[in-house]
C-alpha positions as CSV (number, residue, x, y, z in Angstrom):
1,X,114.3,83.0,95.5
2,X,111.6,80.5,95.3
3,X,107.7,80.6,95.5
4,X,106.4,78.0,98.6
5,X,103.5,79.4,99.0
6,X,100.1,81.8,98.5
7,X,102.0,84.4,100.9
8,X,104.9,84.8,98.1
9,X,103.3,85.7,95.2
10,X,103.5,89.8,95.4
11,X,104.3,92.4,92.4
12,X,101.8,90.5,90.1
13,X,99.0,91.6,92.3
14,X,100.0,95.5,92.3
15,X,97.6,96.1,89.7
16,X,94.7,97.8,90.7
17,X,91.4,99.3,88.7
18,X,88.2,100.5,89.4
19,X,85.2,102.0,87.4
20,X,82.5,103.6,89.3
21,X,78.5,103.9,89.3
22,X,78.6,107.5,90.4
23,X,78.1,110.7,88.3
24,X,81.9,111.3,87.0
25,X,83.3,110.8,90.8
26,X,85.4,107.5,92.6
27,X,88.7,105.9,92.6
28,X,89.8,104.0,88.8
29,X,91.9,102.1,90.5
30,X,89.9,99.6,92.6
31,X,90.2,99.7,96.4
32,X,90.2,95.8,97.7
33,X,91.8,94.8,94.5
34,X,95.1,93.6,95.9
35,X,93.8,91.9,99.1
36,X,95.4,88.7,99.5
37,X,98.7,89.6,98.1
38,X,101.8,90.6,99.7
39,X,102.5,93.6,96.9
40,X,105.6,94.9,99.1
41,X,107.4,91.6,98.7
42,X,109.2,90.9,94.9
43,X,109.1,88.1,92.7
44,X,111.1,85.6,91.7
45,X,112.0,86.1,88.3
46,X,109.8,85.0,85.4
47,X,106.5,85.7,84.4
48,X,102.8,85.6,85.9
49,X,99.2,85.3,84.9
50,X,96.7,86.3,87.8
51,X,93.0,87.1,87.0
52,X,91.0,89.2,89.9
53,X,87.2,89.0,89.4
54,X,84.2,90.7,91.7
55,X,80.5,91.4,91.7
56,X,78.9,93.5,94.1
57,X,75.9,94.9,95.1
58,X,75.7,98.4,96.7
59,X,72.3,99.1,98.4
60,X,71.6,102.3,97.3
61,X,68.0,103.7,97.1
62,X,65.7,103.7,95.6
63,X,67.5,101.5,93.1
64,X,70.1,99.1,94.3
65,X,73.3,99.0,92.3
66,X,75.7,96.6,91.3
67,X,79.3,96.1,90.0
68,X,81.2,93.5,88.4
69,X,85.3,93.8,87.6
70,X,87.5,91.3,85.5
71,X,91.2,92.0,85.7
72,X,93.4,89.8,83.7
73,X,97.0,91.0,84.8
74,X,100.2,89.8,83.2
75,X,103.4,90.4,85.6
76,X,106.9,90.2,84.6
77,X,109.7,90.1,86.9
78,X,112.6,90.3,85.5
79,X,116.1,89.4,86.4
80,X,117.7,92.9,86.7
81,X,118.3,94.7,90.2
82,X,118.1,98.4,90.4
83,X,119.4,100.1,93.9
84,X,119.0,96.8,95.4
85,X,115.1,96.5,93.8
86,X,113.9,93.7,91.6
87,X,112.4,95.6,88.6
88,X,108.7,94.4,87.6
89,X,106.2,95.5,85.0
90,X,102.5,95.0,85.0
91,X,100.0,95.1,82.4
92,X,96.3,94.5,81.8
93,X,93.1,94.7,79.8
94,X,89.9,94.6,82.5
95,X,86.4,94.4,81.7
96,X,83.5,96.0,83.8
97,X,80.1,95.9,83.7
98,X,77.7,98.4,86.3
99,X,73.7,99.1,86.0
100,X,71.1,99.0,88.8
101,X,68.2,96.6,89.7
102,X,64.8,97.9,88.6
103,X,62.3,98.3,90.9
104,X,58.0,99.0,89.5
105,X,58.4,102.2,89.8
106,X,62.0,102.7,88.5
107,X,63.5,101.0,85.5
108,X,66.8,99.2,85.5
109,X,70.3,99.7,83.6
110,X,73.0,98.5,82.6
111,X,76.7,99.0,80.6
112,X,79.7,96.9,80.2
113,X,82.6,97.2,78.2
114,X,86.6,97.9,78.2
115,X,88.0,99.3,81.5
116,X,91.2,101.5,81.1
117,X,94.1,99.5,80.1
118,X,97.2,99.9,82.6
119,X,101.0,99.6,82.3
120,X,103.0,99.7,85.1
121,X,106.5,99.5,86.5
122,X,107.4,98.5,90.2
123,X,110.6,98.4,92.3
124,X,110.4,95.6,95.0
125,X,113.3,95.2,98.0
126,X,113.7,92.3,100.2
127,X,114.7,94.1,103.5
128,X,117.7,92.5,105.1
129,X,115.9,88.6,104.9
130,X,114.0,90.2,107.7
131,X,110.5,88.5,106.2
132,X,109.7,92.4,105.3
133,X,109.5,93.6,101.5
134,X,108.5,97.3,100.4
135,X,107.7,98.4,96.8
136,X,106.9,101.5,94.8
137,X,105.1,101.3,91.6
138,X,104.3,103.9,89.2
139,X,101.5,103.3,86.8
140,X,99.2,104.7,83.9
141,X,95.6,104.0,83.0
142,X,95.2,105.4,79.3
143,X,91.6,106.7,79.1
144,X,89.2,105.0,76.2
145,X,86.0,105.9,74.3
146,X,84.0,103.4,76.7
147,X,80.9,103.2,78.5
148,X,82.5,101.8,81.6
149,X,85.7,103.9,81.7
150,X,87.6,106.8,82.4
151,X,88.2,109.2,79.3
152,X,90.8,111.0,80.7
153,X,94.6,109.8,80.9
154,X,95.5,109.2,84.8
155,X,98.7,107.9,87.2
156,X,98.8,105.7,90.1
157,X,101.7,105.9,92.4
158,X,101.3,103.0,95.3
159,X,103.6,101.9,97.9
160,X,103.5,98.7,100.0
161,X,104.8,97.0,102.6
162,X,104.6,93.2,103.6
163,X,105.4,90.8,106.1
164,X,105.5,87.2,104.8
165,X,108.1,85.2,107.3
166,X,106.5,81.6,109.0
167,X,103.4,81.7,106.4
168,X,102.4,85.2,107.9
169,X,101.3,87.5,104.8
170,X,100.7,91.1,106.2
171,X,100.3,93.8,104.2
172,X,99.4,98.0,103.5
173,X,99.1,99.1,100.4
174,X,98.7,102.2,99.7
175,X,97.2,103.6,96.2
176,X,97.7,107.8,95.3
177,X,95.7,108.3,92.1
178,X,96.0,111.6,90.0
179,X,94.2,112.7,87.0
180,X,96.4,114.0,83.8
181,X,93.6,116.9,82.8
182,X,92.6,119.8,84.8
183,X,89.0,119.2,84.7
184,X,88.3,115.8,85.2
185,X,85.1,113.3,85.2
186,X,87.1,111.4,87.7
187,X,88.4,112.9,90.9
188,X,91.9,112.1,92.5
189,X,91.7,109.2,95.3
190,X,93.7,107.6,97.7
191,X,93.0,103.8,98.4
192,X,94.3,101.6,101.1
193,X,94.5,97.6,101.0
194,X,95.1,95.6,104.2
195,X,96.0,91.7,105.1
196,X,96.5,89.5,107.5
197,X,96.4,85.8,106.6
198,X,98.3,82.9,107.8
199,X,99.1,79.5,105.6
200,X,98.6,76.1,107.0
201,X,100.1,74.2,104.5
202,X,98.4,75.2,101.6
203,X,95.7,76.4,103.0
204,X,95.5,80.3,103.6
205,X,92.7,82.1,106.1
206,X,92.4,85.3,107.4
207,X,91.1,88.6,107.2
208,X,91.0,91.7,104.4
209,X,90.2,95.0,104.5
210,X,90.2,98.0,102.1
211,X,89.3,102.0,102.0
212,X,88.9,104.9,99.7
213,X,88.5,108.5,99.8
214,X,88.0,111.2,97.0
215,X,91.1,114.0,97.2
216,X,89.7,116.4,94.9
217,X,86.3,116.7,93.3
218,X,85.9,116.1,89.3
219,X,83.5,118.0,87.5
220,X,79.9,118.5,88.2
221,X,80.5,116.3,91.4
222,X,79.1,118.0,94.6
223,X,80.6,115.8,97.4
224,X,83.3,114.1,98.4
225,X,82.7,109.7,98.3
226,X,84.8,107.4,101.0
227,X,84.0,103.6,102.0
228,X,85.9,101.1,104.3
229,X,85.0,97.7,103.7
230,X,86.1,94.5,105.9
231,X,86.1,90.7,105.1
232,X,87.2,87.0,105.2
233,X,89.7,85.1,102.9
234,X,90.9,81.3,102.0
235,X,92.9,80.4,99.6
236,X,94.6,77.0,97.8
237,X,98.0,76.0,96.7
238,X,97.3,73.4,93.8
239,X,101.4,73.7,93.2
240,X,101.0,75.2,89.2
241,X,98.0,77.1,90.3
242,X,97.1,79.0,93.2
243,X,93.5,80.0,94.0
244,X,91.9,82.9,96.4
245,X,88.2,83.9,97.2
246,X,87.2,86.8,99.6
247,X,84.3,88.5,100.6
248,X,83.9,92.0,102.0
249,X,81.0,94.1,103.0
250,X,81.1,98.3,104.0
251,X,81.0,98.8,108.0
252,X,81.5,102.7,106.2
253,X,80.2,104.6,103.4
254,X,79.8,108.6,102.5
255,X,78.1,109.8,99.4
256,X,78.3,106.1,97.7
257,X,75.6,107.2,95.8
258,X,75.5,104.9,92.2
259,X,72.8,106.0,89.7
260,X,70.5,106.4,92.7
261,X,69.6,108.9,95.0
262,X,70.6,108.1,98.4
263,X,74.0,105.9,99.5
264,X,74.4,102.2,100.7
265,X,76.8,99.7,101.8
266,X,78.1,98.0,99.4
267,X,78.8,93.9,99.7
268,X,80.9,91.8,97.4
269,X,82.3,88.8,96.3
270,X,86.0,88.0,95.1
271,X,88.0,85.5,93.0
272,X,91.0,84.8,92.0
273,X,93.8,82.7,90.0
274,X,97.2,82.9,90.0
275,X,99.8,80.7,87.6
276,X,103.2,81.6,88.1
277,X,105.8,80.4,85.0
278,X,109.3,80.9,86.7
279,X,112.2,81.6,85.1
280,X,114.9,78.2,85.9
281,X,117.5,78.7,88.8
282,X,120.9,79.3,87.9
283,X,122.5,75.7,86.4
284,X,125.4,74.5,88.9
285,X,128.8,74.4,87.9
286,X,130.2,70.7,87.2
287,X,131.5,68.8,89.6
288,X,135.6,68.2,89.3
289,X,137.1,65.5,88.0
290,X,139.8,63.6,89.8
291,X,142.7,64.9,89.1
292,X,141.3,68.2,87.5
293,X,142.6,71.7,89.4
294,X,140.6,74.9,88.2
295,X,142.7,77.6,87.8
């Protein structure tokens, strides 16, 4: 299988992550994290670099808050099959950073560090050369002594399914997250990632979309938080690297609260860069010589 395009390039975006401003409540895993990329379709075999970055500002009150995320991801699909599934792992290091903007009458903050590393595994299936792919992966974020992070221990389970035939890229992913401890500071979430682009040569444009939705609450949090976000994309195939920006903005939002009293919509911009190092096809068996019968 061969990479020709933006479309293509799927497992190495199934990483998701997410820190939160709110008081011990949100997703960890990211929702709009994976926009762009067709997650449900697998990879050609070798291995990936792809580095999602985002800064947003939520217009909470009185104090509006902001976000940044820096996910480098390294993907590796190898060349086993497992009931018909190419078998990937995933694994990566982010960085966030979170605070508010100060106002006279209210100071500022801020706190960055180390966001919960992940490791992941991921079973992809090309469905009957149809142009659709589906993929489960299972994954871990391993809770750290950081500012920014989660200090519990939780899984993600996420299933996708893509369309990528005639430049097309549509996608769902779905994200399930659970929390390994009983009492939590973050609650358990489900997230939702949707695409449709379409390549023109090696252009990509269209549209992205993402939700989220607390499914229990952790401790000390009073209310359940949910968003759904929509937004533009356009992307570049420079051939060795690829390159994706997006920007989305809430048209939804309950109890997206931050460090501040009362919710807002939250608006944010997104990069990307993707460098794919494939593994070589297959060499060709040597033509016969004159004369020569294999036997």
């Amino acid at each position: 299988m061969k990479i020709t395009g933006l479309t293509k390039l799927a497992g190495a975006g199934a990483l998701a992550l997410y820190t939160t401003v709110s008081a011990h409540a949100g997703s960890v895993a990211q929702p709009g994290l994976t926009d762009g990329i067709a997650t449900g379709t697998p990879l050609a075999p070798g291995w990936y670099f792809l580095d999602t970055f985002d800064w947003g500002v939520r217009s909470t009150s009185p104090n509006r808050s902001h976000l940044g995320v820096n996910a480098p991801l390294v993907a590796w699909s190898t060349p086993w099959m497992f009931l018909g599934a190419r078998v990937q792992f995933l694994a990566a290091i982010p960085e966030a950073q979170t605070g508010t903007f100060g106002t006279a009458t209210n100071g500022g903050s801020f706190q960055a560090g180390l966001f919960n590393p992940l490791l992941a595994g991921q079973l992809a299936w090309d469905i009957g050369h149809t142009g659709l792919g589906f993929s489960y992966q299972f994954g871990t974020f391993f809770g750290i002594d950081s500012p920014v992070a989660d200090p519990e221990t939780s899984f993600t389970n996420q299933f996708a399914l893509s369309y990528t035939r005639d430049g097309w890229n549509l996608t769902a992913a779905a994200t399930i997250g659970t929390q390994a401890t009983a009492n939590p500071v973050f609650g358990d979430y489900f997230n939702i990632d949707l695409t449709a682009t379409k390549r023109f040569g090696k252009w990509e444009i269209g549209m992205v979309g993402f939700g989220s939705t607390d499914t229990t609450l952790a401790v000390g949090q009073t209310a359940r938080q949910s968003q759904f976000a929509l937004g533009g994309l356009v992307g570049y195939d420079f051939g060795p690297v690829i390159l994706q920006a997006y920007a989305t903005r809430d048209v939804a939002q309950s109890n997206q609260t931050g460090f501040s009293l009362q919710s807002g919509f939250d608006t944010r911009l997104w990069g990307r860069i993707i460098i794919p190092f494939l593994d070589p096809p297959p060499a060709a068996p040597a033509p016969l010589s004159p004369g020569v019968i294999r036997r």
